[in-house]
N, C-alpha and C positions, 0 to 999 in steps of 0.2 A: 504494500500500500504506500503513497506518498503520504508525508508526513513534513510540519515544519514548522520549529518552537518559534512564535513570532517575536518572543524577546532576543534572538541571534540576530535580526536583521533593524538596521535602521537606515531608514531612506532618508538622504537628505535637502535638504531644502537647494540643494547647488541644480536638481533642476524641476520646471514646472512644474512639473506631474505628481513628484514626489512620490513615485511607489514602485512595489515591487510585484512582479508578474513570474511566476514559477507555474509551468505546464507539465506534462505526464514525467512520471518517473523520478520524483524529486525527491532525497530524502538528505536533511541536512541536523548535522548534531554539531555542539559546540557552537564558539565565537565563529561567526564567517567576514571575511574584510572583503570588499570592494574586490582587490587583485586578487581573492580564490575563487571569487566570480567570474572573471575574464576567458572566456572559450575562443581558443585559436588565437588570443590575443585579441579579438572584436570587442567592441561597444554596442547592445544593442536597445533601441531605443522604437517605441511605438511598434515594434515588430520586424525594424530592418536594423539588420548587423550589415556595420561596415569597419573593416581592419582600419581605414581611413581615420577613423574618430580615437581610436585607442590609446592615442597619447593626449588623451581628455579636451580640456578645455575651461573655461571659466564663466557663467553667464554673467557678461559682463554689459549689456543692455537691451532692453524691450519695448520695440519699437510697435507703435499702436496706429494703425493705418483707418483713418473711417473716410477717406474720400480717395477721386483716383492720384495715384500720385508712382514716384520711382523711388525703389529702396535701393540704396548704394554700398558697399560691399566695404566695411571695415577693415583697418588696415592688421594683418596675424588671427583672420578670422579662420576658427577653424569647422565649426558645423552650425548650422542655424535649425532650428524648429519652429517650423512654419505652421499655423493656423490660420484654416480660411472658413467665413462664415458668410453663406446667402442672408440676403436678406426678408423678410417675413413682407408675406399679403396680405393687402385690407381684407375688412369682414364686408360681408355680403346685406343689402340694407334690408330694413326689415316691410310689410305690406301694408295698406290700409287697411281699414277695420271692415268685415262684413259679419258673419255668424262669428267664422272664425277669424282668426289671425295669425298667422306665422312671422316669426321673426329673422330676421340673417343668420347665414353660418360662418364662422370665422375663417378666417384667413390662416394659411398653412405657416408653420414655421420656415425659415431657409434651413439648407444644408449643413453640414459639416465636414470638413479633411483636414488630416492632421499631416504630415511628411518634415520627416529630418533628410535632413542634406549638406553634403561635406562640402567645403569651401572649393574643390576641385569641379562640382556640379555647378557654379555658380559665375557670372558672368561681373562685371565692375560693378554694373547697374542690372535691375530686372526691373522689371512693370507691374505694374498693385494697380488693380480694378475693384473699388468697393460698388457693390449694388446697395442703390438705395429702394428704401422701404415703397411697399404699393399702396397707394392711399384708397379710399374706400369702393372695394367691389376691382384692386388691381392689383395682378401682382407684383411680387417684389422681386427686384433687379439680382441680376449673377456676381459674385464674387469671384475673382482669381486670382492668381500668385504666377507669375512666369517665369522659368528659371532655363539653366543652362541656353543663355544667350537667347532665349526666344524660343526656343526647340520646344520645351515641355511647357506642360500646363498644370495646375494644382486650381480645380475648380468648387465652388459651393453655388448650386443654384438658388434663386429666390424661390419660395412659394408658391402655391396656386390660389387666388384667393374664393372666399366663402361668394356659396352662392347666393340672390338676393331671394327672399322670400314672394309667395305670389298669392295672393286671396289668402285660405287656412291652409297653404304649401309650405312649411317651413323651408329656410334653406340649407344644403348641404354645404358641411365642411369644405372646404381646399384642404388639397394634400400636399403634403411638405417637398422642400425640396431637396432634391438628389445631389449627389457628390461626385467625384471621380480625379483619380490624377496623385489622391493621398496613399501613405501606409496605411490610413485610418480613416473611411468615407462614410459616415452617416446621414442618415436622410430624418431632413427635421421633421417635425412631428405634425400631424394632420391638425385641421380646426374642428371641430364639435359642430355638428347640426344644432340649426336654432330649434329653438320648440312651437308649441302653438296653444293657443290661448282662445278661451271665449270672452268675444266682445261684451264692455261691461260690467264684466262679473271677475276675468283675470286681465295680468299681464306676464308677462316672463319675459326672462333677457335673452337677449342673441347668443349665439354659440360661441365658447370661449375660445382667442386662437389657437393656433399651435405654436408648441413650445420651440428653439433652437438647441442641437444639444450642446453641452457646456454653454450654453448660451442664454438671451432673456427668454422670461415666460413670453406667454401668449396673454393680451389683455381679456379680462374679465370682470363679473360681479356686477355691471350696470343691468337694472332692470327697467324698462319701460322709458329708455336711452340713447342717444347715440353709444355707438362699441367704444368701450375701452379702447387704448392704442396697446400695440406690442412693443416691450421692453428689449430694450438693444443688448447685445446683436442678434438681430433674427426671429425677432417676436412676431408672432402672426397676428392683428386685431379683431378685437369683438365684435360678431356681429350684432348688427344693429336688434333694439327693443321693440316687442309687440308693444302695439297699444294706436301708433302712428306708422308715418312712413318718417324711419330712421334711415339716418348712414352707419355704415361699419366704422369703427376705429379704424388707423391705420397699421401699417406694417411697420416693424422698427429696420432700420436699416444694417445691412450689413458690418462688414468689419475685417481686417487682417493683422494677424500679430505674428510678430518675428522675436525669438530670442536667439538673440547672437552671445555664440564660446568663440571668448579669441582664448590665445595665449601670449 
């Protein structure tokens, strides 16, 4: 059986994540250090070992990208960890009142990609694409990261946003948005159908967004409201409240972060 006293290991704060991942076949006794971890001499991080990284590095700054712009290549850099977040779609508006009423469905979250990469992978300059947020009943914009001169892509897409409600039609969710191009791509989290309500007697809120992972929620909790917005990066908004003809909240906009190991 694998087995592993978690007082032997401590993860430290030198990088983002801070944790330890041990898969089949693991069994570990006593004190363990960093260097009796080391297999083949690699570093491996989010899932990709590269012998590249093995004479460490220091995170010595983190760079927070929310609009488009160009990240520039420090000087004895040795690996960076890239995160790229889509950005979230508005919520879908809600209907006017007949018997019944239905209200919006919220807006999807953006994507998610994580990827490490050695200073060798990396170009003087690369290009940073933030997607901004979809405002109500649109989705939200793609996120990218470009590396090795142009060649590759590290993507997070925006959202799909919620649909608008129609008569006692509540509206559906948007679905989140997709990734690709990471060690690590998750796809943000869908929006909530609104619900539906009898004229005069209820109301109820629009459908909550979806959430980004490691990222903001999705807006929620207004009833008989314009939607909540979605909290950055990558929040999906609320759709809009029974009762009227509401708007969704909007989408939060995306995001890209870079921690740069020099030495």
């Amino acid at each position: 059986s694998s087995s592993i006293a978690v007082s032997t290991i401590n993860a430290t704060a030198s990088t983002p994540f801070g944790g330890v991942n041990i898969t089949t076949n693991a069994f570990i006794q006593g004190s363990v250090s960093a260097s009796d971890l080391n297999v083949a001499n690699q570093i491996c991080l989010a899932g990709v070992c590269q012998s590249s990284l093995a004479n460490g590095g220091t995170l010595t700054n983190v760079v927070v990208f929310t609009s488009n712009s160009t990240w520039t290549k420090p000087a004895n850099l040795v690996y960076i960890v890239v995160e790229v977040y889509g950005a979230g779609a508005g919520g879908g508006t809600s209907a006017t009142c007949g018997t019944y009423v239905g209200a919006g469905g919220g807006g999807g979250g953006g994507g998610y990609a994580l990827k490490v990469l050695a200073s060798s992978q990396l170009g003087s300059s690369e290009t940073v694409t933030v997607g901004q947020g979809g405002g109500p009943s649109s989705p939200g914009g793609n996120s990218s990261f470009t590396y090795n001169s142009g060649v590759s892509t590290i993507t997070a897409n925006g959202g799909s946003p919620g649909q608008s409600a129609s008569g006692g039609t509540q509206g559906s969710g948007g679905a989140g948005g997709s990734a690709s191009g990471g060690d690590l791509n998750i796809a943000g989290g869908s929006g909530v159908a609104g619900s539906v309500a009898v004229c005069g007697y209820s109301t109820d809120s629009g459908g909550a967004g979806g959430s980004a992972p490691r990222g903001g929620r999705g807006g929620a909790g207004l009833v008989s409201s314009a939607g909540n917005s979605g909290a950055a990066p990558g929040g999906g908004g609320q759709g809009g409240g029974s009762g009227a003809t509401l708007p969704g909240g909007s989408g939060a906009q995306g995001e890209v972060v870079v921690y740069q190991y020099t030495k």
